[in-house]
Structures are given as C-alpha cells and as structure tokens.
N, C-alpha and C positions, 0 to 999 in steps of 0.2 A: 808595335804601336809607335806611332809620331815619336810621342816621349823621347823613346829610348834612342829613337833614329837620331833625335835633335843632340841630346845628353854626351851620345856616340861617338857626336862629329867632331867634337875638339875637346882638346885637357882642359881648357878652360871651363868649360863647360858642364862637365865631366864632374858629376857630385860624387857618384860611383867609386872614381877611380882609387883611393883607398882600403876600400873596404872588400874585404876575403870573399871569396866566390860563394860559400853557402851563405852568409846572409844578403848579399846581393842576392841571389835566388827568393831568399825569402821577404827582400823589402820588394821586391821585384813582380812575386805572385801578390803581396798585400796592396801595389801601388796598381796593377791591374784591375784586381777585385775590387779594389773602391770605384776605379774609373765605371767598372760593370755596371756596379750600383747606383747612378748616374741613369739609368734608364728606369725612367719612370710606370715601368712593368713593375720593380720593386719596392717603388713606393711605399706599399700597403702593408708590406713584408716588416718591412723598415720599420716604419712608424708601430709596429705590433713588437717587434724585436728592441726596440729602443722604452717602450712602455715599460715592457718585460723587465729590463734593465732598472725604469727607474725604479718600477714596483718591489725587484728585489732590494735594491743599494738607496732606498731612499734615503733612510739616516743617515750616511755619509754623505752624500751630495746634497741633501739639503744643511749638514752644518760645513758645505763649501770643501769637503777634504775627496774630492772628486778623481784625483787623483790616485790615490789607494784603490780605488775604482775601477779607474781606466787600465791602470797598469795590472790589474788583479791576475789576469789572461789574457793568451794571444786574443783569443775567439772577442772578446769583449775591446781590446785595443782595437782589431778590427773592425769591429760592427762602428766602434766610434766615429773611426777612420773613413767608412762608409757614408756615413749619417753626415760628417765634416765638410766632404767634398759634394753629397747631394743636396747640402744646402744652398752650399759655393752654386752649383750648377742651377737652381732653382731661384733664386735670392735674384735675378730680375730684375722682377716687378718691385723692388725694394727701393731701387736708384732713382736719380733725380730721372725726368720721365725723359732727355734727350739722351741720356746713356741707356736708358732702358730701352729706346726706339731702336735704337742704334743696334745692342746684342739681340733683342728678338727677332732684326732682318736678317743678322748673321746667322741666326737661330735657325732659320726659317731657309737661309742658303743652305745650311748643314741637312737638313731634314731633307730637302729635294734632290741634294748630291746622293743621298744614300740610296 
C-alpha cells in the first residue's frame, strides 16, 4: 500500500520506526483493514455492525464514557477504527461545496485509474 511506501521512504517520516515488529504487524493489518472498509461494498455491513455495537454498549456511550467501550476489544477498537476512516472517506458532501467539487473530481480520477 502507498502508506507504507510513503511512511518507508524517510525517518522522518517514519511513525513506525519505534515500535517492535509484532505490533507493527498488528497496527499494520488494523490500518489496512480500515483502509478495506473504505469500499463502499461494506457500507451496509458497517452500519449493522456499528448498530450492533450501539445496541449492545448503549448505556455507556450514552452517559459519554465510550471509551470503556472502544477499548473493551481488539475486534470493537477495530470496527470503530473502520467506521472512523469510512466516515473520513464519505464526509464529501459535508464541506463547503468548492472543496467538495474539488475531492469528488479526484474522486472520480481515482474510480477511472482503477
């Protein structure tokens, strides 16, 4: 992935380079798996998995302590982690409308390069 090519190319750069090879592996498969999640094939997934979530942990997240939450499990840190970046990648149409012109031509170069 880009990422990693970019992250790669210099220390500076280089968040990584600290950190011990198995959890590099493991921030590594979680930071891939979100990017996945970013295809709008999982949308529906998502959004039923994230329900799931609130349906079970409502009472903490609604008195704000969402954290006890997040952190509860990998599998739940991830899906957040998921949900985080499919917003990032969706949230568009959110911006003033000459940035949003702007990413959905990039949007739309991305889609026809593929």
């Amino acid at each position: 992935m880009r990422l990693f090519q970019v992250v790669n190319s210099s220390n500076d750069a280089n968040v990584f380079q600290n950190v011990d090879k198995e959890t590099y592996k493991d921030m590594r498969r979680g930071i891939i798996a979100a990017i996945l999640h970013t295809d709008m094939v999982k949308h529906n997934e998502m959004i039923k998995e994230l329900s799931l979530l609130y349906q079970m942990n409502s009472d903490a997240l609604d008195a704000l302590k969402a954290d006890t939450v997040v952190l509860s499990s990998a599998s739940t840190t991830q899906t957040i982690m998921n949900a985080l970046l499919h917003c990032a990648d969706i949230g568009n149409p959110m911006k003033p409308w000459d940035i949003c012109y702007q990413l959905a031509h990039l949007c739309l170069d991305e889609f026809f390069a593929q």
